[in-house]
C-alpha positions in Angstrom: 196.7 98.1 11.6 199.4 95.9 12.5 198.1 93.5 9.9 197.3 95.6 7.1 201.6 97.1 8.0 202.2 93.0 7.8 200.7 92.2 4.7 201.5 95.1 2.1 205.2 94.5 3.2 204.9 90.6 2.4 202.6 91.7 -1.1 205.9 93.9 -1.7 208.5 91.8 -0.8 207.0 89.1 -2.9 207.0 91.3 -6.0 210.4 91.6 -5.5 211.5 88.5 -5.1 209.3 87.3 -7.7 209.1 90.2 -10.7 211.8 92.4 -9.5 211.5 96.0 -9.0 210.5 97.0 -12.1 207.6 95.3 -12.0 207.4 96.5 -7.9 207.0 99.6 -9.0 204.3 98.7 -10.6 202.6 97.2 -8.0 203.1 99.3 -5.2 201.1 101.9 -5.7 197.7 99.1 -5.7 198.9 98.0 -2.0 200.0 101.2 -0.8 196.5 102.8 -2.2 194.8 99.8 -0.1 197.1 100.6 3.0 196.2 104.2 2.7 192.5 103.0 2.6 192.7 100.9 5.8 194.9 103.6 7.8 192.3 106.5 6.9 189.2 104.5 8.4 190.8 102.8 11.0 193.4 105.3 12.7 192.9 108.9 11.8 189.8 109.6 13.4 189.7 110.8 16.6 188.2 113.3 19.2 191.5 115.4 20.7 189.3 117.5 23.9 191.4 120.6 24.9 190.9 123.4 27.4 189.7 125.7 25.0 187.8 123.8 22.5 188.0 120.9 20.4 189.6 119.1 17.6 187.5 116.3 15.8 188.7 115.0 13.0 186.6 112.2 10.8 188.3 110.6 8.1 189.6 113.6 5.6 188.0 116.5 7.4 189.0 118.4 10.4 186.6 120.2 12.0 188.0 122.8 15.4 185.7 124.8 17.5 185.8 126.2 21.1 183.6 125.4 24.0 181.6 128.2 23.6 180.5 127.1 20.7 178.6 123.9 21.9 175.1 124.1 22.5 175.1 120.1 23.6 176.8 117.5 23.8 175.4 113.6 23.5 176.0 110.4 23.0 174.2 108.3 20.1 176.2 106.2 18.5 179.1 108.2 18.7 180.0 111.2 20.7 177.7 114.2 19.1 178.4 117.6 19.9 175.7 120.4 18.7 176.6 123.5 17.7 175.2 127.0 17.7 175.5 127.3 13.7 172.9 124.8 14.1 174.9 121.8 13.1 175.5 118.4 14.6 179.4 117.2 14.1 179.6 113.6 14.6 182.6 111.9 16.2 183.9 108.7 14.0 186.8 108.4 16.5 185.6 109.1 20.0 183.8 107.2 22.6 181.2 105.5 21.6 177.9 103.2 23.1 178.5 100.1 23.9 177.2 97.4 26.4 177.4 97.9 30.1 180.0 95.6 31.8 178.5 92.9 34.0 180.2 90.7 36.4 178.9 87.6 37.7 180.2 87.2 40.8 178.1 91.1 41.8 174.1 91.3 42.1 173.2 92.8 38.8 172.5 96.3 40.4 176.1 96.5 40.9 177.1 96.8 37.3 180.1 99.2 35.9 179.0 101.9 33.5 180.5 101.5 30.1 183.9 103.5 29.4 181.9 105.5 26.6 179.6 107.3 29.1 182.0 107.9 31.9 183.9 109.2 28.8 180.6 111.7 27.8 180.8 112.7 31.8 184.0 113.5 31.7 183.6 115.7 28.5 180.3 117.7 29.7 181.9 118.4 32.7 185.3 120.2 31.4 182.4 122.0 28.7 181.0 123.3 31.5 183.8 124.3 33.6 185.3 126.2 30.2 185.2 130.1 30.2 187.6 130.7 27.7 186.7 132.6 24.5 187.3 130.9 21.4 187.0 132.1 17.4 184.9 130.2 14.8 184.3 126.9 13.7 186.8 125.8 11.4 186.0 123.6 8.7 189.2 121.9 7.0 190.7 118.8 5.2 193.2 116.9 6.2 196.3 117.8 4.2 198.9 115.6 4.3 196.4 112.6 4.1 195.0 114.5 0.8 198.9 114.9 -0.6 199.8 111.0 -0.1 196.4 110.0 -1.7 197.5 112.4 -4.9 200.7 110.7 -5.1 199.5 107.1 -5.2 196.7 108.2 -7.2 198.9 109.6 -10.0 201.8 106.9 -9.2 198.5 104.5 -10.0 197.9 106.1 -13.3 201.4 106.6 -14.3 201.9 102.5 -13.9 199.0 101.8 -15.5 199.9 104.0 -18.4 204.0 102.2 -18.3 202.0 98.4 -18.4 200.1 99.4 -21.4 202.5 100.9 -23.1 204.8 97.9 -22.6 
């Protein structure tokens, strides 16, 4: 993230330095639209695990339910919880499989279990210590994210519209 930050400001500052901000303004919305791409699959997911439900949100959709809602909860490749509308909402942002941690200097049945299932554990275990009630499953977008993409979207089209025009 740190990288993408790095990059769009030295693709602006160079447009500025080189073309002015006329021609910036041009520009800008191309990086910022690329910026917006790499923020949106590589920060905003994530799994945010309450006391009385959860908030998972993947990409542009949010998706809140309580814990008496879930009829499972798994681990494939990411964290899976099931249900009882008899669908499967998939965690982009959450723990996920990886490889078990193995030291050298222990006997090999002495190995660490990987942060993703202690993570599951810890997730089953406040599911099933829940008694709160909770409402429905709500379905939503991600609004803010969903306004900035409609302003460099249209920013986009008004530049391209200013460079053929002039």
């Amino acid at each position: 993230m740190i990288g993408a930050v790095l990059l769009a400001l030295f693709l602006l500052g160079d447009a500025i330095v080189r073309g002015g901000w006329a021609q910036t303004l041009l520009l800008a919305p191309w990086v910022l639209l690329g910026f917006w791409v790499v923020y949106e699959i590589s920060f905003v997911s994530s799994v945010r695990i309450r006391d009385d439900g959860v908030l998972v949100q993947n990409m542009l959709r949010r998706v809140s339910f309580g814990w008496d809602r879930v009829r499972d909860i798994d681990m494939r490749w990411q964290l899976e919880f099931t249900l009882d509308d008899d669908t499967t909402v998939t965690c982009y942002g959450g723990p996920a499989h990886s490889r078990p941690i193995r030291s050298k200097m222990r006997a090999e049945d002495d190995t660490k279990a990987p942060a993703g299932l202690r993570a599951l554990a810890d997730i089953r275990d406040q599911w099933q210590a829940s008694d709160a009630a909770s409402g429905p499953i709500r379905r939503t977008w991600d609004g803010p994210a969903l306004i900035v993409l409609a302003t460099i979207v249209i920013w986009a089209i008004a530049s391209i519209l200013i460079a053929s025009a002039g």
